[in-house]
mmCIF file as Biopython writes it, N, C-alpha, C and O atoms, coordinates in Angstrom:
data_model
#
loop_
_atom_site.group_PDB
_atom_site.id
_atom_site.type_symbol
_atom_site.label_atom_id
_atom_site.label_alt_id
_atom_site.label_comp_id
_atom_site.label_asym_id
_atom_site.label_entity_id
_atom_site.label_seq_id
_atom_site.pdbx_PDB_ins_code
_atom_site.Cartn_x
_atom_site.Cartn_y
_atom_site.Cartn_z
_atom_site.occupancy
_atom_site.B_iso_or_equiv
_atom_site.auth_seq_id
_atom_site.auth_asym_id
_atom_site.pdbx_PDB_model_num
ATOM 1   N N  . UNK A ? 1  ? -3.348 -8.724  24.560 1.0 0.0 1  A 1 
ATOM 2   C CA . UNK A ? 1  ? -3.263 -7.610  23.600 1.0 0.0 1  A 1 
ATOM 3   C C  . UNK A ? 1  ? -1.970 -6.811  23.789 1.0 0.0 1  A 1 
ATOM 4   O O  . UNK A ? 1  ? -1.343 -6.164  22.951 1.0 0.0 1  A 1 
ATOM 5   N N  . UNK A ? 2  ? -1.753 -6.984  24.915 1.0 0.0 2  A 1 
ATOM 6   C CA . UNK A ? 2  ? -0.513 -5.871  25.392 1.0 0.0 2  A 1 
ATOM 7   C C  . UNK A ? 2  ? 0.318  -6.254  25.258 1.0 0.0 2  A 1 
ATOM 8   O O  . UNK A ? 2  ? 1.218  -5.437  25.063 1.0 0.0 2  A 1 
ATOM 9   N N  . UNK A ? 3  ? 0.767  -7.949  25.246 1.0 0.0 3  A 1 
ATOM 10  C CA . UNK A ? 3  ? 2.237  -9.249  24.514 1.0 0.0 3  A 1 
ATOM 11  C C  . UNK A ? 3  ? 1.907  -8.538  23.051 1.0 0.0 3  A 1 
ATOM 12  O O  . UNK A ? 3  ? 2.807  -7.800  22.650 1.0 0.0 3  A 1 
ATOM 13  N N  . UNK A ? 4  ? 0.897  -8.641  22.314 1.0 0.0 4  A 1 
ATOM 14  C CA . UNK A ? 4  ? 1.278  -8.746  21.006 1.0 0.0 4  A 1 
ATOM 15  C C  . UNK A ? 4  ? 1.961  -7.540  20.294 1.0 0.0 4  A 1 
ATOM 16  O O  . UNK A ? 4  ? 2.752  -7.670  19.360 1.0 0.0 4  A 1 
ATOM 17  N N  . UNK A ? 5  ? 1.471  -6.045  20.976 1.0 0.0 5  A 1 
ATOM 18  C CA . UNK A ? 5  ? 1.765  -4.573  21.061 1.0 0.0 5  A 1 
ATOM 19  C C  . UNK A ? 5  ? 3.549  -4.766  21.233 1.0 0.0 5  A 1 
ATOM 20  O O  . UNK A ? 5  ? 4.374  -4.526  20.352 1.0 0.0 5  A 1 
ATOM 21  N N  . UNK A ? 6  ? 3.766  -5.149  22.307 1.0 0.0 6  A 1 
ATOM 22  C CA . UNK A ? 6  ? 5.421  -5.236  22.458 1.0 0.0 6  A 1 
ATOM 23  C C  . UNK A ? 6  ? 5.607  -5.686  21.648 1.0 0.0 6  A 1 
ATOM 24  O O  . UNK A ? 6  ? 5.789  -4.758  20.860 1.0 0.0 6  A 1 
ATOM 25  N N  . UNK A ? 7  ? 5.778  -6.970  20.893 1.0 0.0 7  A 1 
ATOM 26  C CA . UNK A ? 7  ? 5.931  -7.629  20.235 1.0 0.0 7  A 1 
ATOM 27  C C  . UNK A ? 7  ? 6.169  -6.838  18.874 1.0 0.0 7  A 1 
ATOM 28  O O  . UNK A ? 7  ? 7.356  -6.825  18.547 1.0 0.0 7  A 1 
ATOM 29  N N  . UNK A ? 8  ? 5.339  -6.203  18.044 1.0 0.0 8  A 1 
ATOM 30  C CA . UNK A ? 8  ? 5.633  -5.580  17.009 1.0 0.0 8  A 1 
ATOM 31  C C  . UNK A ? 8  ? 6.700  -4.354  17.040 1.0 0.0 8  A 1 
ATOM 32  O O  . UNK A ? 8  ? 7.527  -3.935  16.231 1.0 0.0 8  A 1 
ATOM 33  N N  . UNK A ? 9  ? 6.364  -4.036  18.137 1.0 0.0 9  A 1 
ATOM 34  C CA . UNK A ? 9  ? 7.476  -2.720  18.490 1.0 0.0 9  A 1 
ATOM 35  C C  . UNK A ? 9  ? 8.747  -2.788  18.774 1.0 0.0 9  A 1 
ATOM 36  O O  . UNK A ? 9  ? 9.521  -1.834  18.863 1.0 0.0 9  A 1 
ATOM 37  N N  . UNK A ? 10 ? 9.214  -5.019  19.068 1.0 0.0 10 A 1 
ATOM 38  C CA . UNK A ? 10 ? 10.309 -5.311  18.924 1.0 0.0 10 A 1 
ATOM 39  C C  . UNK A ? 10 ? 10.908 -6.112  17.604 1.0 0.0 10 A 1 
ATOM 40  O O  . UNK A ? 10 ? 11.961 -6.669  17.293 1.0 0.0 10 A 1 
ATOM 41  N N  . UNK A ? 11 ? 9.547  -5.827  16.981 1.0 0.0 11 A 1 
ATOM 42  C CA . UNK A ? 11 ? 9.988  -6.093  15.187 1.0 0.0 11 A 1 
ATOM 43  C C  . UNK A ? 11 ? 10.495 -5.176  14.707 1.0 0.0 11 A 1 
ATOM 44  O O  . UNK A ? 11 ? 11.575 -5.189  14.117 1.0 0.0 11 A 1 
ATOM 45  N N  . UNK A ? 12 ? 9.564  -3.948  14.946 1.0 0.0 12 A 1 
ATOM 46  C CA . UNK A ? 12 ? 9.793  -2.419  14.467 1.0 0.0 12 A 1 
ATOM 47  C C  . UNK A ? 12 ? 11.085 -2.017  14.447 1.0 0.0 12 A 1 
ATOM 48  O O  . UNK A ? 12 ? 11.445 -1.212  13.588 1.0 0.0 12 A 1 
ATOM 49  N N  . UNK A ? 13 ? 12.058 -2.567  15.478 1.0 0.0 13 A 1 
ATOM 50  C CA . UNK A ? 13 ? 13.612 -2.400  16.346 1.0 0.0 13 A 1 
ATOM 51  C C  . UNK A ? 13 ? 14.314 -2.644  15.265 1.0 0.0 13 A 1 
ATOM 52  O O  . UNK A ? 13 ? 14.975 -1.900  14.540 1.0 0.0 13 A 1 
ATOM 53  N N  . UNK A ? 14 ? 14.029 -4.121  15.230 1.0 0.0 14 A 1 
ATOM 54  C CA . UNK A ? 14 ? 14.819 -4.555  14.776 1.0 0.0 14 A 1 
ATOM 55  C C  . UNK A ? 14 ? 14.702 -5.245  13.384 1.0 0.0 14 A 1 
ATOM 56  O O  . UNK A ? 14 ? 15.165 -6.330  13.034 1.0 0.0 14 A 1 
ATOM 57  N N  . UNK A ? 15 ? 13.955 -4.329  12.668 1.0 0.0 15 A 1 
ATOM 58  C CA . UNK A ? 15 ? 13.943 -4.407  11.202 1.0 0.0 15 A 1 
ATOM 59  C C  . UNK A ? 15 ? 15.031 -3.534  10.771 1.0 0.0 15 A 1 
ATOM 60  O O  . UNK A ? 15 ? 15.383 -3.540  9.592  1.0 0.0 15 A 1 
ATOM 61  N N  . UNK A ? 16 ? 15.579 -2.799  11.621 1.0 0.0 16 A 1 
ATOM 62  C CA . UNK A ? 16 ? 16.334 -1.299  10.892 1.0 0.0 16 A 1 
ATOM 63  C C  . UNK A ? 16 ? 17.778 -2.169  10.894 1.0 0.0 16 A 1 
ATOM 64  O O  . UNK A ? 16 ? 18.481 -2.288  9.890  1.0 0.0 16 A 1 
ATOM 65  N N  . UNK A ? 17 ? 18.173 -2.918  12.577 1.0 0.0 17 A 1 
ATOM 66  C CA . UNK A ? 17 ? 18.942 -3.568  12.689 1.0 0.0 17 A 1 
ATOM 67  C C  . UNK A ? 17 ? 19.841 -4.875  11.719 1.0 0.0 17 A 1 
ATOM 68  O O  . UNK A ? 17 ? 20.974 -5.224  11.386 1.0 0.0 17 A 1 
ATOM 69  N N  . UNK A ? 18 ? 18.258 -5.272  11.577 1.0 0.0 18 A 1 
ATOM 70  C CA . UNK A ? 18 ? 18.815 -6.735  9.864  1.0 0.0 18 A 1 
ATOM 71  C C  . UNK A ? 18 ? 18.980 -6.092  9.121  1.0 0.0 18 A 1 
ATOM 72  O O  . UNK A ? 18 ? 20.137 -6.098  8.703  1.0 0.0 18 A 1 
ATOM 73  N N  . UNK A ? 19 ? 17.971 -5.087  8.427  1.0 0.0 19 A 1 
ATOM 74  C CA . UNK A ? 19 ? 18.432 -4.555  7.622  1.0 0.0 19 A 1 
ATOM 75  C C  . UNK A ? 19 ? 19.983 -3.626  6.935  1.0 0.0 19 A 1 
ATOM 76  O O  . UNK A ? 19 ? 20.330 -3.252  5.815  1.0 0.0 19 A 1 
ATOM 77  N N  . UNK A ? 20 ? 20.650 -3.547  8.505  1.0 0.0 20 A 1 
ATOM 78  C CA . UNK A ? 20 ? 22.227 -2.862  8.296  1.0 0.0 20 A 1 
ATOM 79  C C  . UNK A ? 20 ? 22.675 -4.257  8.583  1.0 0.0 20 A 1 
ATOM 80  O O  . UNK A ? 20 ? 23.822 -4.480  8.196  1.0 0.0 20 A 1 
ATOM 81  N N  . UNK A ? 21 ? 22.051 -5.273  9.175  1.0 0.0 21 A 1 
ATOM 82  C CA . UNK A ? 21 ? 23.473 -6.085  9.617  1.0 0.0 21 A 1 
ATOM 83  C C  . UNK A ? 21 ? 23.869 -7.131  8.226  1.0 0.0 21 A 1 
ATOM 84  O O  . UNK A ? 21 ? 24.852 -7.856  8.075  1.0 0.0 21 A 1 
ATOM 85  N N  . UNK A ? 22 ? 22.473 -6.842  7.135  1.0 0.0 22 A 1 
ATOM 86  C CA . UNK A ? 22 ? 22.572 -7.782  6.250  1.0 0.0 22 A 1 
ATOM 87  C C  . UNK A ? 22 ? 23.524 -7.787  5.467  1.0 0.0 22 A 1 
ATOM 88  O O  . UNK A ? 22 ? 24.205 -8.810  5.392  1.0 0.0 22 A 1 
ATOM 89  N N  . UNK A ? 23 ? 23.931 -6.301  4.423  1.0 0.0 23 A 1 
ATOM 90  C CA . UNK A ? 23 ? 24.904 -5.822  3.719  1.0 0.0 23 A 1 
ATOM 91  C C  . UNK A ? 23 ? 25.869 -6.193  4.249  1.0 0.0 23 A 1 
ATOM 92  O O  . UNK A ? 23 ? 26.691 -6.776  3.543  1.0 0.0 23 A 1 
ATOM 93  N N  . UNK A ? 24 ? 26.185 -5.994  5.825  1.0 0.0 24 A 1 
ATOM 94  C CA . UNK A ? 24 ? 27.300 -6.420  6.375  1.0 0.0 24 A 1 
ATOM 95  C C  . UNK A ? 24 ? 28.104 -7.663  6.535  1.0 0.0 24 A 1 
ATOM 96  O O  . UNK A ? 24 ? 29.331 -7.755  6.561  1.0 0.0 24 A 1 
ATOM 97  N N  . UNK A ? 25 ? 26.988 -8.838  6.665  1.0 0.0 25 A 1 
ATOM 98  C CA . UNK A ? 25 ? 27.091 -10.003 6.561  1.0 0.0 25 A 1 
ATOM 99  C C  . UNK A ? 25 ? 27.695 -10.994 5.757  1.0 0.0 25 A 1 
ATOM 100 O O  . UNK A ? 25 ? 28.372 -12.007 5.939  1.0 0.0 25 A 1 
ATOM 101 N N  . UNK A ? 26 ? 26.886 -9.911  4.121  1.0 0.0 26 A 1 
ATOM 102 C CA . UNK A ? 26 ? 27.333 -10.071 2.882  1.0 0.0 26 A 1 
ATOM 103 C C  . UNK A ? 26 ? 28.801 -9.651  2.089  1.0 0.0 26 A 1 
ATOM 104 O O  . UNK A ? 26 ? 29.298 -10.087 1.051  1.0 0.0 26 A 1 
ATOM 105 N N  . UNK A ? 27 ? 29.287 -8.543  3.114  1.0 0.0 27 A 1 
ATOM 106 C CA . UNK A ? 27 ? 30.158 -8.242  2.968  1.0 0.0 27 A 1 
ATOM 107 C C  . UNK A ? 27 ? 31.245 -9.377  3.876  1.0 0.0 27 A 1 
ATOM 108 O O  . UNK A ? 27 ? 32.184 -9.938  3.311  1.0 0.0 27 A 1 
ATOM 109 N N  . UNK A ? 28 ? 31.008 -9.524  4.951  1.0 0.0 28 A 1 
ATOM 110 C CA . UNK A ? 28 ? 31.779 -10.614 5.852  1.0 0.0 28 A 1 
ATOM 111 C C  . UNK A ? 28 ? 31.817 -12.218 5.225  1.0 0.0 28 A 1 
ATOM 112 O O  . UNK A ? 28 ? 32.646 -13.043 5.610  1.0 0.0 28 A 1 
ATOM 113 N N  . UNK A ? 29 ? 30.901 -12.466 4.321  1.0 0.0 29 A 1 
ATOM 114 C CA . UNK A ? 29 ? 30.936 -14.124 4.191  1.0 0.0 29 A 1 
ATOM 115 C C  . UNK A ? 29 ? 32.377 -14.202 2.910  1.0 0.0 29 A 1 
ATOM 116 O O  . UNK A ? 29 ? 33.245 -15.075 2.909  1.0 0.0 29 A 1 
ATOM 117 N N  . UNK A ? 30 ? 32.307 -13.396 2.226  1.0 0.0 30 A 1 
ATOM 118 C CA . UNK A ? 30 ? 33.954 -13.319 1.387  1.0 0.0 30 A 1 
ATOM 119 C C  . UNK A ? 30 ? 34.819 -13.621 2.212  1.0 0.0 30 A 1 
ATOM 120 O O  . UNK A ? 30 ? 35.545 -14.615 2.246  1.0 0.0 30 A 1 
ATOM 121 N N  . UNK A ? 31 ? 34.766 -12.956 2.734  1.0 0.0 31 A 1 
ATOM 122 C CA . UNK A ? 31 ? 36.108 -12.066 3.826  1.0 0.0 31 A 1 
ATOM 123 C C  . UNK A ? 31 ? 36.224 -13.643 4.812  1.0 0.0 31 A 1 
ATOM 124 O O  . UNK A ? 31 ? 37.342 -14.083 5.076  1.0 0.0 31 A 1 
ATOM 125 N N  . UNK A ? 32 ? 35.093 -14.298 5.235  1.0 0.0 32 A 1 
ATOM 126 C CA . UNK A ? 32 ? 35.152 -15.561 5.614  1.0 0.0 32 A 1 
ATOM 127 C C  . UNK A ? 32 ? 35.707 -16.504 5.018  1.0 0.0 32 A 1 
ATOM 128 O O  . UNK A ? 32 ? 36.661 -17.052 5.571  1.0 0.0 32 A 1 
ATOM 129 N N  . UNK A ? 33 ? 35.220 -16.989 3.615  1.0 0.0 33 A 1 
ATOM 130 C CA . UNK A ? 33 ? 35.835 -17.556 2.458  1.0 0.0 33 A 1 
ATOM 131 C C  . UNK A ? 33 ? 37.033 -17.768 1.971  1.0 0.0 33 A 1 
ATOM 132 O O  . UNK A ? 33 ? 37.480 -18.797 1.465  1.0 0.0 33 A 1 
ATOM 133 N N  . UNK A ? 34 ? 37.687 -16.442 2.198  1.0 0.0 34 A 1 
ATOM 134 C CA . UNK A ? 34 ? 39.219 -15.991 2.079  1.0 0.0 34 A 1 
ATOM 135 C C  . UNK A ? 34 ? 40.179 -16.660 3.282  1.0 0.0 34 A 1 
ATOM 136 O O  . UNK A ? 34 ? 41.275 -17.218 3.332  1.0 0.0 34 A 1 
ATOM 137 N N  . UNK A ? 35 ? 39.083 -16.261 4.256  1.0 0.0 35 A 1 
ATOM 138 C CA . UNK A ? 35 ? 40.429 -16.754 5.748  1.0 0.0 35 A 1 
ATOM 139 C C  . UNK A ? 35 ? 40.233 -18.479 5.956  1.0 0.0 35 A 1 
ATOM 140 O O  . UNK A ? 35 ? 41.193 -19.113 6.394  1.0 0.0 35 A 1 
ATOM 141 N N  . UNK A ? 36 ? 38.911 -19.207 5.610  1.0 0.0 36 A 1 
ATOM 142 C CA . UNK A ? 36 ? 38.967 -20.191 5.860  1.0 0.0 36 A 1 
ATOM 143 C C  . UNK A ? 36 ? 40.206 -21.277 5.431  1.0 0.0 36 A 1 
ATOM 144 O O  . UNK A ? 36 ? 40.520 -22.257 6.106  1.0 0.0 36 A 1 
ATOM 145 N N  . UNK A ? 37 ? 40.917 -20.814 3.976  1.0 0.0 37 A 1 
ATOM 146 C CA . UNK A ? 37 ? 41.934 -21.490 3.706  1.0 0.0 37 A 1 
ATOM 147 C C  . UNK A ? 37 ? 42.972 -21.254 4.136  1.0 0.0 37 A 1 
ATOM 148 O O  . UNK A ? 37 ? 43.768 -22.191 4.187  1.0 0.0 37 A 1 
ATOM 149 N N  . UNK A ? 38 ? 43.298 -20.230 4.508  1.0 0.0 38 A 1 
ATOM 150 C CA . UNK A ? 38 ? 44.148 -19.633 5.111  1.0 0.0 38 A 1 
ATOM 151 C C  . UNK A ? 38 ? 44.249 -20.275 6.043  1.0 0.0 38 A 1 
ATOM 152 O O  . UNK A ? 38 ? 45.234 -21.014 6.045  1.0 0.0 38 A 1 
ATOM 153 N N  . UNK A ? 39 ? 43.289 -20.331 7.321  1.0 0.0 39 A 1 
ATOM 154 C CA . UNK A ? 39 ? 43.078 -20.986 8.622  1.0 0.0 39 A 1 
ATOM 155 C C  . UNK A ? 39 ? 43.696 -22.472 8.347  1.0 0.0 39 A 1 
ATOM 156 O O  . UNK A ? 39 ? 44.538 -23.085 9.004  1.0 0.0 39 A 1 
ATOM 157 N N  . UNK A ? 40 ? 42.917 -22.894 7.015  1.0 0.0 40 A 1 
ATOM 158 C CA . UNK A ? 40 ? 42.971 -24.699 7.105  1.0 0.0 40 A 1 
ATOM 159 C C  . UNK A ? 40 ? 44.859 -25.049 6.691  1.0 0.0 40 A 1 
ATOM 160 O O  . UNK A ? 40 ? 45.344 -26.177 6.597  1.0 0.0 40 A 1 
ATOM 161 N N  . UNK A ? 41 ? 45.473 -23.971 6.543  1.0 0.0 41 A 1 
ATOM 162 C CA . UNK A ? 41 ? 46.956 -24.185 5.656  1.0 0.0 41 A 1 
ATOM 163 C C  . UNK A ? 41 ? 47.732 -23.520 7.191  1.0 0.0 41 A 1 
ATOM 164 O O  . UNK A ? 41 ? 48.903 -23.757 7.485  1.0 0.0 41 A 1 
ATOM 165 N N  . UNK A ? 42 ? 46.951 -22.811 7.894  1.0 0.0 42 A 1 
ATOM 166 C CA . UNK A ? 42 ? 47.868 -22.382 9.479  1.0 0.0 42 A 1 
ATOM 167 C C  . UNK A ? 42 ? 47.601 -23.604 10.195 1.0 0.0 42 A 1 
ATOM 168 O O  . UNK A ? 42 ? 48.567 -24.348 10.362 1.0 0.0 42 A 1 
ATOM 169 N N  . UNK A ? 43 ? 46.341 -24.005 10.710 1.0 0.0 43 A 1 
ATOM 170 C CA . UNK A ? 43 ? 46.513 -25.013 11.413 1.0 0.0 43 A 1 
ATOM 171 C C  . UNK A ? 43 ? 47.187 -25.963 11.304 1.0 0.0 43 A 1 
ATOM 172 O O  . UNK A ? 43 ? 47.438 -26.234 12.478 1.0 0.0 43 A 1 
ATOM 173 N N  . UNK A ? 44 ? 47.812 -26.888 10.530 1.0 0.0 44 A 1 
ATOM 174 C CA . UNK A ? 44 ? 48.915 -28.371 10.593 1.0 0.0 44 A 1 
ATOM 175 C C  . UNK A ? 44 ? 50.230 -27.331 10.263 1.0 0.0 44 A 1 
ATOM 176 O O  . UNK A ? 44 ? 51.252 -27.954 9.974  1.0 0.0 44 A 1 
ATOM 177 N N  . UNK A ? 45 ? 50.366 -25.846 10.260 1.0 0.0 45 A 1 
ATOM 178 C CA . UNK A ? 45 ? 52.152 -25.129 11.197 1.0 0.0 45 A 1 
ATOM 179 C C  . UNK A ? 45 ? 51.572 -25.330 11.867 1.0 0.0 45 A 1 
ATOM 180 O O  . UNK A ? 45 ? 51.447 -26.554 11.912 1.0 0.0 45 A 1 
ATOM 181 N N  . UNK A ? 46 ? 50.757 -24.650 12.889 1.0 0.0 46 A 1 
ATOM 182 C CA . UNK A ? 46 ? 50.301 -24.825 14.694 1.0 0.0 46 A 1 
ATOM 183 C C  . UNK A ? 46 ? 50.734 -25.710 14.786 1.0 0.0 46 A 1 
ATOM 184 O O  . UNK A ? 46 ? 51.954 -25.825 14.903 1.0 0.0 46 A 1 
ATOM 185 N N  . UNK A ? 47 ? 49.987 -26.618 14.772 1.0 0.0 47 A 1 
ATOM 186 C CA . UNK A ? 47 ? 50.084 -28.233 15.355 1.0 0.0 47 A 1 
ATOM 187 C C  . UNK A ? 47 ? 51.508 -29.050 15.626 1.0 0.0 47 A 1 
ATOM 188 O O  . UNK A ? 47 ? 51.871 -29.773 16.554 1.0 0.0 47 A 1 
ATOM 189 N N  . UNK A ? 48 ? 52.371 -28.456 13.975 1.0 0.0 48 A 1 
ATOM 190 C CA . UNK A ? 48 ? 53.676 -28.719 13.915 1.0 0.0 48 A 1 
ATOM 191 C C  . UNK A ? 48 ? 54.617 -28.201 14.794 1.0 0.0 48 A 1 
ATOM 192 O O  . UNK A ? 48 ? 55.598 -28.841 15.171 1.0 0.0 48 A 1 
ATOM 193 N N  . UNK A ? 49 ? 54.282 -26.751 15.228 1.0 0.0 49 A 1 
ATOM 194 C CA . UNK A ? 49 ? 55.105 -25.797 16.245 1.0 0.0 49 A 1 
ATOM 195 C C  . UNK A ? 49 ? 54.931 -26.226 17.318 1.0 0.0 49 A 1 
ATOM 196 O O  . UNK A ? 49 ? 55.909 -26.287 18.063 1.0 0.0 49 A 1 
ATOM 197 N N  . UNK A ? 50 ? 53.550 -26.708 17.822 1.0 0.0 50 A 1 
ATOM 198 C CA . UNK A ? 50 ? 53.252 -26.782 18.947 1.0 0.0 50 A 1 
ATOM 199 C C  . UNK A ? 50 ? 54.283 -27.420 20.115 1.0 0.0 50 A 1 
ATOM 200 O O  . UNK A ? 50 ? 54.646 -26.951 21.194 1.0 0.0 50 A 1 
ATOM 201 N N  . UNK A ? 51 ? 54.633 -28.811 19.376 1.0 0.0 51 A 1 
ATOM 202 C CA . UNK A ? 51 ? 55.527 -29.745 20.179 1.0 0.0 51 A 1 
ATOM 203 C C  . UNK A ? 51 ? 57.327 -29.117 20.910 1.0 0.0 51 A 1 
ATOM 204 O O  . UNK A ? 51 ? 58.007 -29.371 21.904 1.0 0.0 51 A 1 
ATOM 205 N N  . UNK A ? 52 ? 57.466 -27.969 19.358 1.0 0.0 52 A 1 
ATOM 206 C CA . UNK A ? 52 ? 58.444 -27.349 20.282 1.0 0.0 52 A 1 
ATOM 207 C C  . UNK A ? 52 ? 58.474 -25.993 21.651 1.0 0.0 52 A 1 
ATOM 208 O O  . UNK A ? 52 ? 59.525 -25.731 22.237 1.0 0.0 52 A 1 
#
């Protein structure tokens, strides 16, 4: 009885937590989107620089 008591009270936590980290997330997966090409058009300069 006393596992399941904790248990909700570490739902309770961290409902407030998803709930801010979600907007945020949503806001970050663009912002991901954006750099991934970016990343994929830096990496083969890296690679190219590297040797010197």
């Amino acid at each position: 009885f006393q596992f399941s008591k904790t248990k909700t009270k570490t739902n309770f936590l961290l409902l407030p937590l998803a709930s801010c980290l979600l907007p945020l997330s949503s806001c970050l997966l663009p912002l991901a989107s954006c750099l991934l090409p970016l990343a994929s058009c830096l990496l083969p300069l890296a690679s190219c620089l590297l040797p010197y």
